[in-house]
KOLDOVO-785969 format. One line per 8 residues: number of its first residue (from 0); their letters; for each residue x, y, z of N, C-alpha, C. Coordinates in steps of 0.2 Angstrom, whole numbers. Each point is the difference from the previous one (the first is absolute). Layout:
KOLDOVO-785969
NUM> a> X,Y,Z,X,Y,Z,X,Y,Z | ... .
This chain:
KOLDOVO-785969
0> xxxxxxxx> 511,318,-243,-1,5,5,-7,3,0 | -3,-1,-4,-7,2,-2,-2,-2,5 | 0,-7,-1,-5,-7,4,3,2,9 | 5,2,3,2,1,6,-4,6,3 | 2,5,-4,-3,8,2,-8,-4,-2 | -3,-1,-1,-8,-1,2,0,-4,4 | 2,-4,1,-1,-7,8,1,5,5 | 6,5,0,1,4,5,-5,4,0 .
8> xxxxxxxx> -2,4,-4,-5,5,-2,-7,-4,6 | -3,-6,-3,-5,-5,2,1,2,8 | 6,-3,3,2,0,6,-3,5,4 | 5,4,-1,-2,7,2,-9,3,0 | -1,-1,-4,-7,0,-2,-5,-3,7 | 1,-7,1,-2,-4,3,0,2,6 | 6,1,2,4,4,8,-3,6,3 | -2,5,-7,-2,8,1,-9,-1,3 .
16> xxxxxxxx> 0,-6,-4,-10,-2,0,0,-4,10 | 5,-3,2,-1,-4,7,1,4,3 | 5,7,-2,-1,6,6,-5,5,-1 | -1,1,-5,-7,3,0,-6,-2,5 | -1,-7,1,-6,-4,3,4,1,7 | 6,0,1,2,3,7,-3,5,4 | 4,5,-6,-3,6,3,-7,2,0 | -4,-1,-4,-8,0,0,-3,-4,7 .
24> xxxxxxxx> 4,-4,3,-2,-5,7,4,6,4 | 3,3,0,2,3,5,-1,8,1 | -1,3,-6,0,5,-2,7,5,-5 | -3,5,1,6,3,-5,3,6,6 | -2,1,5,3,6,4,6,-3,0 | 5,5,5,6,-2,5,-2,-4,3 | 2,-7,1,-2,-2,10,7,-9,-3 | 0,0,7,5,-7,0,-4,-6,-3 .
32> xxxxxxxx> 4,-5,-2,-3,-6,-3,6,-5,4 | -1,-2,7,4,-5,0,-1,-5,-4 | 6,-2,-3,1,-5,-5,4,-8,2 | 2,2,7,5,-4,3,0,2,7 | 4,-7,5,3,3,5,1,-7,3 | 4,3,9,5,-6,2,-5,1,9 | -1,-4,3,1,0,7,4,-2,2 | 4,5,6,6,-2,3,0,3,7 .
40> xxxxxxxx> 5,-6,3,0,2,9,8,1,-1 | 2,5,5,8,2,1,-1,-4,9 | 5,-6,0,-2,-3,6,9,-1,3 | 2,5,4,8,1,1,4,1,-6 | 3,-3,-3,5,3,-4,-2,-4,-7 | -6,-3,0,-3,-4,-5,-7,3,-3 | 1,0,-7,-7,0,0,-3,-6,-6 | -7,0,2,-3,-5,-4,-6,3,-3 .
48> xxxxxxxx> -1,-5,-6,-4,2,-5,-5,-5,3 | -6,1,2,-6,-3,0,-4,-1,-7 | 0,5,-3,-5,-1,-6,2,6,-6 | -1,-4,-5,2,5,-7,-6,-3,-5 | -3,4,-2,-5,0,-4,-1,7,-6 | -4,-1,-5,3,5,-6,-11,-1,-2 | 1,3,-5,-6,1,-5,3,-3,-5 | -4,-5,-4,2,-1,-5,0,3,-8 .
56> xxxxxxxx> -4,4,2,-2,3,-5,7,6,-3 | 3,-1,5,6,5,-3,8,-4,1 | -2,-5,0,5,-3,0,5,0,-5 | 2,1,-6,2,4,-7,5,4,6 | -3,6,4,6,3,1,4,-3,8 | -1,-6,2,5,-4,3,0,2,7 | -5,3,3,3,5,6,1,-2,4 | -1,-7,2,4,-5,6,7,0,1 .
64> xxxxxxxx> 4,3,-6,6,1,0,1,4,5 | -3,8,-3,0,7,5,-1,-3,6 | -6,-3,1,-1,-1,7,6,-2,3 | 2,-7,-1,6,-3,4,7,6,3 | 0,1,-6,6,6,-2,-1,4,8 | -6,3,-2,-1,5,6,0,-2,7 | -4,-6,1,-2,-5,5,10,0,5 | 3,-5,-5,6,2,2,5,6,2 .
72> xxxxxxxx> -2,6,-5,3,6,2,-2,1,8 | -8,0,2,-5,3,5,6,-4,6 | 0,-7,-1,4,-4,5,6,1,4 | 4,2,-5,7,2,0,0,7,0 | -4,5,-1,-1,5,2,1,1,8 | -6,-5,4,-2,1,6,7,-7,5 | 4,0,-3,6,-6,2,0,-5,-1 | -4,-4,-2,0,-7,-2,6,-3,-3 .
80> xxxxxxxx> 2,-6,4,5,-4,-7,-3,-7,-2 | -4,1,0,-5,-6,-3,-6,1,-1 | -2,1,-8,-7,-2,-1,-3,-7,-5 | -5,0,4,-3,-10,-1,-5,3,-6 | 0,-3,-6,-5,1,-3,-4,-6,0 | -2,-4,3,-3,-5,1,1,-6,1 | -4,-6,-4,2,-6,-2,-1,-1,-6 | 3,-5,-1,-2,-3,-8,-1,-9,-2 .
88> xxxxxxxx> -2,-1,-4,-1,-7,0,5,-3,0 | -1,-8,3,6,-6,2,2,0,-9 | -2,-1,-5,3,0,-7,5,5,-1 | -2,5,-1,5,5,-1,-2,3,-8 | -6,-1,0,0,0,-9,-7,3,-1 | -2,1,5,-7,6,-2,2,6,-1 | -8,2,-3,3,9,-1,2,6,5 | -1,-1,7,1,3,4,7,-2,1 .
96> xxxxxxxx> 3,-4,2,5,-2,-1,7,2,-4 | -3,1,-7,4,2,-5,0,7,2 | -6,5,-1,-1,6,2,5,3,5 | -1,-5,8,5,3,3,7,-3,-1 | 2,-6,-5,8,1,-1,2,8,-2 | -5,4,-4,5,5,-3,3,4,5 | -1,-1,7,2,5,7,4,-2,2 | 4,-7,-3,5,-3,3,-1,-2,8 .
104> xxxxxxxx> -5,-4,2,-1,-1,5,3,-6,3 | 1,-2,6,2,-4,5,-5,-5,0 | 2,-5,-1,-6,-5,4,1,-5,6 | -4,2,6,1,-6,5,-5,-4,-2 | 3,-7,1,-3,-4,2,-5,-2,5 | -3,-3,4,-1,0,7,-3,-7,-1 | -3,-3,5,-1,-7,2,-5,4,1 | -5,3,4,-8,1,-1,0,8,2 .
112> xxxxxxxx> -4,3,3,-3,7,2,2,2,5 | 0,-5,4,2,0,9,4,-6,2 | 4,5,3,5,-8,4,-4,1,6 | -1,-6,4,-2,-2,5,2,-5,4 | 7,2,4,3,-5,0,-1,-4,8 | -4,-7,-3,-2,-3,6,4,-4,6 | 8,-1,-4,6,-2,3,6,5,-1 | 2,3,6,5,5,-3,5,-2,-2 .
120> xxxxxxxx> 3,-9,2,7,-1,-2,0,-1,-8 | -7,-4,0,1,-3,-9,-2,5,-5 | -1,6,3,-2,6,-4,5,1,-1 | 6,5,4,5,1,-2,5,-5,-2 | 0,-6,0,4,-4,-6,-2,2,-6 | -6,-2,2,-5,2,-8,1,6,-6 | 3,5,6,1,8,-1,9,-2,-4 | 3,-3,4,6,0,-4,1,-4,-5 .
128> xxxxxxx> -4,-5,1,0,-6,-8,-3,3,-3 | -5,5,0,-1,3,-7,5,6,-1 | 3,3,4,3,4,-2,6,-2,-4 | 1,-6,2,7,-3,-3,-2,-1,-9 | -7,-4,0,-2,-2,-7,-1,5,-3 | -2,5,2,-2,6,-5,8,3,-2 | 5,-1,4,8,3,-5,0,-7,-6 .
């Protein structure tokens, strides 16, 4: 128990000294430290996340979390029933990816960025053969 309460001890220790060199770069008054945040458009009943980005330096306390959370509330707040948290890689197995499983998100597939359809009959087959593969 001894050897635990000192690794913790240690920790803590370690943690109080990387906030200290915080605060000393920022100051010690009142004032905001954005530590996080989302860019988002509300475009009809949708909103989308353009960009999330954090500081890493406080990443320990996770606030990408908050952000989302709020991001979402902000959305469905103003009536949305759909918010896009972006893309994610074709594998499925980076860390963004994993991050955003914890929201329980939807994933569309898509064939590329833009349809551009240069034949409208073989588009719409196209439209219904995939919609049949994808059940």
């Amino acid at each position: 128990k001894l050897r635990r309460l000192q690794d913790q001890l240690n920790s803590i220790s370690k943690d109080m000294n990387e906030y200290k060199e915080i605060l000393d770069e920022f100051g010690y008054e009142d004032q905001d430290i954005a530590i996080a945040g989302i860019l988002s458009i509300k475009y009809g009943n949708t909103c989308d996340m353009l960009y999330a980005g954090m500081d890493k330096r406080f990443k320990k306390f996770m606030p990408q979390y908050k952000e989302y959370v709020e991001n979402f509330k902000w959305a469905f707040d103003k009536g949305c029933i759909w918010s896009s948290m972006g893309g994610v890689e074709g594998t499925l197995d980076d860390g963004l990816t994993k991050f955003k499983d914890n929201f329980n998100p939807t994933i569309n597939e898509l064939i590329g960025e833009f349809d551009l359809p240069v034949n409208k009959m073989l588009y719409n087959l196209s439209q219904i053969a995939y919609k049949l593969l994808k059940k």
